[in-house]
DODO-967811 format. One record per residue (C-alpha): residue number from 1; residue in three letters; x, y, z. Coordinates in Angstrom, 3 decimals. Example, Ala and Ser with C-alpha at 12.3 -4.5 7.8 and 13.67 -1.06 7.14 Angstrom:
2
PT    n  res         x         y         z
PT    1  ALA    12.300    -4.500     7.800
PT    2  SER    13.670    -1.060     7.140
This chain:
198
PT    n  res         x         y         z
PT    1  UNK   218.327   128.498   171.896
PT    2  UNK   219.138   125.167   171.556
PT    3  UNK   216.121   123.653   173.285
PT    4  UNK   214.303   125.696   170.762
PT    5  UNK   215.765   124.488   168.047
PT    6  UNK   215.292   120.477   169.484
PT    7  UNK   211.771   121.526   170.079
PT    8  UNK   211.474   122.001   166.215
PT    9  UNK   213.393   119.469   165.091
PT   10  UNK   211.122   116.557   166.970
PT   11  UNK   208.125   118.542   166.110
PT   12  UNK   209.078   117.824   162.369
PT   13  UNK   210.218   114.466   162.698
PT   14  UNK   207.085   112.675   161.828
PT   15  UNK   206.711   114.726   158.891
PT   16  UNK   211.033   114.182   158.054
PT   17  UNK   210.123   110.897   158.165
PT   18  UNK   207.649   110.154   155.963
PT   19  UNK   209.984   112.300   152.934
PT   20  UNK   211.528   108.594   151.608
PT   21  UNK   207.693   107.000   151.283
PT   22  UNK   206.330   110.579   149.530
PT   23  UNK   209.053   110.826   147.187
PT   24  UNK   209.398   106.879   146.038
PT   25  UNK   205.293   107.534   145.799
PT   26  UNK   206.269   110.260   143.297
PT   27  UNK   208.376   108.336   141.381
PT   28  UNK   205.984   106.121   140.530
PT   29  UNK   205.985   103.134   143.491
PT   30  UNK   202.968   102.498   145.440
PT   31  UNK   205.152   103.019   148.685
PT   32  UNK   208.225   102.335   150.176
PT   33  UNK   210.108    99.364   149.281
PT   34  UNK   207.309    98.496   146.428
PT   35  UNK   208.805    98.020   142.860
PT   36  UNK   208.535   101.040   140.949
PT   37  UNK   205.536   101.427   138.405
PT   38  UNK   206.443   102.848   135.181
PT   39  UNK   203.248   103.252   133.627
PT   40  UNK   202.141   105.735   136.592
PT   41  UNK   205.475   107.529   136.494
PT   42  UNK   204.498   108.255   132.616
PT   43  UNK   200.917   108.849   133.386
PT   44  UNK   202.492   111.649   135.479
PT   45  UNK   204.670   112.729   132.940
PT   46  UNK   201.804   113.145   130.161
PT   47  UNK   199.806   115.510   132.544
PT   48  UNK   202.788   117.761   133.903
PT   49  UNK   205.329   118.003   131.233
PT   50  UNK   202.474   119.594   128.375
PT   51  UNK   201.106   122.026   131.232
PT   52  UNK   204.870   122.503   132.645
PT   53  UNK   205.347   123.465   128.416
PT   54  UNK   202.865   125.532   127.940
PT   55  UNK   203.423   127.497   131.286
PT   56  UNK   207.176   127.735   130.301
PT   57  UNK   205.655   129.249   126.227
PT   58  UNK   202.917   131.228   128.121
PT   59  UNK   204.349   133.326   130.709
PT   60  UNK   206.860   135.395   128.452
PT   61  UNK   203.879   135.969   126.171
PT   62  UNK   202.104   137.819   128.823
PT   63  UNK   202.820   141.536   130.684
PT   64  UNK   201.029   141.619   134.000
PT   65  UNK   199.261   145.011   134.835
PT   66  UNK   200.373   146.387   137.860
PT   67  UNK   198.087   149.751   138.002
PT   68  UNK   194.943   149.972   139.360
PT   69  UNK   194.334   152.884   136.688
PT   70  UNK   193.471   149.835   134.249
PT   71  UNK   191.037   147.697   133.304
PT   72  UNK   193.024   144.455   132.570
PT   73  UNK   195.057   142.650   134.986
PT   74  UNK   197.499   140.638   132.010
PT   75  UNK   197.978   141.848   128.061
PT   76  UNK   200.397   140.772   125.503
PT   77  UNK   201.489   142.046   122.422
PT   78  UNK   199.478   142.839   119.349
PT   79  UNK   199.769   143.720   116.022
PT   80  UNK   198.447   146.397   113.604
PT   81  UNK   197.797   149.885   114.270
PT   82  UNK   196.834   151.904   117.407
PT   83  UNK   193.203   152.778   117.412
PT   84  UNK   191.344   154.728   120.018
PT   85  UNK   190.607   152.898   123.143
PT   86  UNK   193.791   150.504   122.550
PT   87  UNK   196.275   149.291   125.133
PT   88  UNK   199.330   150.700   124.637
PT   89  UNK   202.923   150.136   126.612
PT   90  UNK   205.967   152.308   126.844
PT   91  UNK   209.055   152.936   128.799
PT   92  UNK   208.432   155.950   131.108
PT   93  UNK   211.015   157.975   132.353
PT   94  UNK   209.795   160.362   134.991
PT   95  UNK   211.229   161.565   138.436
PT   96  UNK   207.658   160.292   139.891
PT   97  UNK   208.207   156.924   137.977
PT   98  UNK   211.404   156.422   139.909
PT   99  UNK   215.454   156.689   139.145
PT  100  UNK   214.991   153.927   136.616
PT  101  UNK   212.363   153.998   133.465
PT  102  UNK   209.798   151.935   133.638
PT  103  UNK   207.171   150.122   131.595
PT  104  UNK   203.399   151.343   131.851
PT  105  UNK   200.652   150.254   130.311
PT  106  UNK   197.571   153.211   129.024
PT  107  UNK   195.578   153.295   126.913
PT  108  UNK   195.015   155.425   123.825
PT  109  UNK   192.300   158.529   124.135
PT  110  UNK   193.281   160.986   121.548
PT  111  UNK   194.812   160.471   118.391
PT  112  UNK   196.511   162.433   116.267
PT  113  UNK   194.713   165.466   114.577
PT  114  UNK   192.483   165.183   117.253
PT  115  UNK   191.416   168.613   118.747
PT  116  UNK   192.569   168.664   122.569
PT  117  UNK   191.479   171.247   125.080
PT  118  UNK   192.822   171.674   128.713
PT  119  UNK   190.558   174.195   130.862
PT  120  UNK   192.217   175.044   134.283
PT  121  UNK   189.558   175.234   137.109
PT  122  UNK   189.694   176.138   140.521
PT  123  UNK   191.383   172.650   143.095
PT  124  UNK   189.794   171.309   146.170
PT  125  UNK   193.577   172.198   147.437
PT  126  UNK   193.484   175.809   148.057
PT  127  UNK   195.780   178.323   145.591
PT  128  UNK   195.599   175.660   143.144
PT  129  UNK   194.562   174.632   139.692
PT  130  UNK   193.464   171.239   138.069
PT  131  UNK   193.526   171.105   133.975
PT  132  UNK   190.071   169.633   132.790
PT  133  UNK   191.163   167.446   129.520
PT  134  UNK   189.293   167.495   126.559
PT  135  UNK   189.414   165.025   123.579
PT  136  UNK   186.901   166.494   120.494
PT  137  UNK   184.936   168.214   123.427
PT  138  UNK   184.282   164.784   125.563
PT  139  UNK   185.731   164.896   128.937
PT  140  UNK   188.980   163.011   129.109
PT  141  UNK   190.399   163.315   133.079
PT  142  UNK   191.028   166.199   135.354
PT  143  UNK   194.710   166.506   136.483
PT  144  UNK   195.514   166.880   139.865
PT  145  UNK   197.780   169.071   141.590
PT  146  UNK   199.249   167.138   143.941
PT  147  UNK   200.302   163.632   144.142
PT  148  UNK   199.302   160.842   146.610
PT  149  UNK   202.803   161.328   148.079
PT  150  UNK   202.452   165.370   148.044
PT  151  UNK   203.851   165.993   145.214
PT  152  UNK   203.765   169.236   143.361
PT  153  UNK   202.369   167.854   139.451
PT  154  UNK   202.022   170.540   136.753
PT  155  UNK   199.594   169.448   133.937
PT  156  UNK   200.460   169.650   130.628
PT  157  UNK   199.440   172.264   128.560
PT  158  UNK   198.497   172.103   125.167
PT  159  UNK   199.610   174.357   122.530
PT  160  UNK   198.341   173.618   119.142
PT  161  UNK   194.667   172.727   119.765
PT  162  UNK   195.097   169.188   118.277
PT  163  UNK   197.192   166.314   118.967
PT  164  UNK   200.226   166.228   116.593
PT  165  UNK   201.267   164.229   114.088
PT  166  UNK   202.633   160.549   115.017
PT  167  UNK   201.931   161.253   119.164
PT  168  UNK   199.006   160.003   120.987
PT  169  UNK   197.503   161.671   124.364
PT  170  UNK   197.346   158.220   127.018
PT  171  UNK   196.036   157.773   129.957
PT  172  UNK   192.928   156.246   131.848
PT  173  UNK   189.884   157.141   134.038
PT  174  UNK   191.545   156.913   136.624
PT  175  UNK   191.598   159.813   138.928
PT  176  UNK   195.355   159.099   140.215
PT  177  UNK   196.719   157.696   136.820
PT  178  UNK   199.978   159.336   135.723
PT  179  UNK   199.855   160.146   131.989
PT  180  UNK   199.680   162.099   129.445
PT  181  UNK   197.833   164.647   131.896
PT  182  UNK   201.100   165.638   133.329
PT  183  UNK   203.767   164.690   130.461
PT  184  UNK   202.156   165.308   126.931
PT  185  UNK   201.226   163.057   124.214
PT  186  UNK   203.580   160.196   123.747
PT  187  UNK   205.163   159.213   120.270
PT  188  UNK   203.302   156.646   118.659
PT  189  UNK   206.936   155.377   117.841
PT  190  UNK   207.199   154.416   121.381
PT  191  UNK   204.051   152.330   122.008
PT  192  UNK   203.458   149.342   121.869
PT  193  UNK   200.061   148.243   120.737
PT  194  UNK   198.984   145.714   123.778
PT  195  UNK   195.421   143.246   124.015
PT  196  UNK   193.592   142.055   127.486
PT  197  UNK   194.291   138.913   128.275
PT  198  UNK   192.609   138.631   132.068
């Protein structure tokens, strides 16, 4: 073990070494033991501090999408009202979402007063149904039922033919996003209107 550890320690050596010259470089010197150059110490400054800024600004601004049930990889806030097609974000809570809620990011497909129709057809699992979702007769998703992880999912059903008041159905192409397939329209209360960024 402690051969092993030598080993490493002379293997790094050359590179331990050269920390005093790389750092005094840094800091402005043209190597070790040369006076120090201010002007290239604040030529250094004037590049990294603005970017270092505008990181430091930038990166609260942003919400990066972790789902591969949507189109955008980073979206940030936005203001006005939700429209079809939006980005939206709210804080699921869902025993397939985990113990703790969560924020997801959908986007909006049917808005309220919108007729919605779910027709159950015959699954490629045997004994089982999927819900075929309708938004003003265009083909939304088809719900699944089962999980990736083998999970029983029931599919919401719809009850009064068209989206209520101040809820919006969400979701995605996707065929293995988890929305408003299998919990309902969400209320518009709780989303967040989002834009694509990347």
């Amino acid at each position: 073990m402690f051969k092993l550890a030598f080993r490493a320690a002379r293997a790094a050596w050359p590179e331990i070494r050269l920390l005093p010259l790389r750092a005094a470089v840094a800091l402005g010197s043209s190597g070790l033991g040369q006076p120090a150059r201010p002007a290239q110490l604040w030529k250094a400054y004037a590049i990294v501090l603005p970017i270092g800024l505008a990181t430091l600004w930038a990166i609260p601004q942003l919400t990066w999408v972790m789902s591969p049930s949507i189109d955008a990889i980073a979206v940030r806030a936005s203001s006005g009202p939700i429209r079809k097609g939006d980005y939206v974000m709210f804080l699921l809570s869902h025993p397939l979402a985990g113990p703790r809620p969560v924020n997801v990011t959908k986007q909006a497909l049917c808005l309220p007063g919108e007729r919605i129709a779910m027709i159950e057809k015959p699954s490629m699992t045997p004994g089982t149904w999927d819900g075929w979702y309708y938004c003003n007769e265009r083909l939304l998703n088809i719900s699944k039922p089962v999980g990736r992880n083998g999970m029983k999912l029931d599919h919401w059903q719809p009850k009064l033919g068209t989206i209520p008041e101040s809820f919006i159905f969400v979701g995605s192409s996707h065929p293995d996003g988890f929305d408003s397939r299998y919990y309902g329209p969400v209320a518009i209360e709780r989303l967040k209107r989002m834009e694509k960024v990347l």
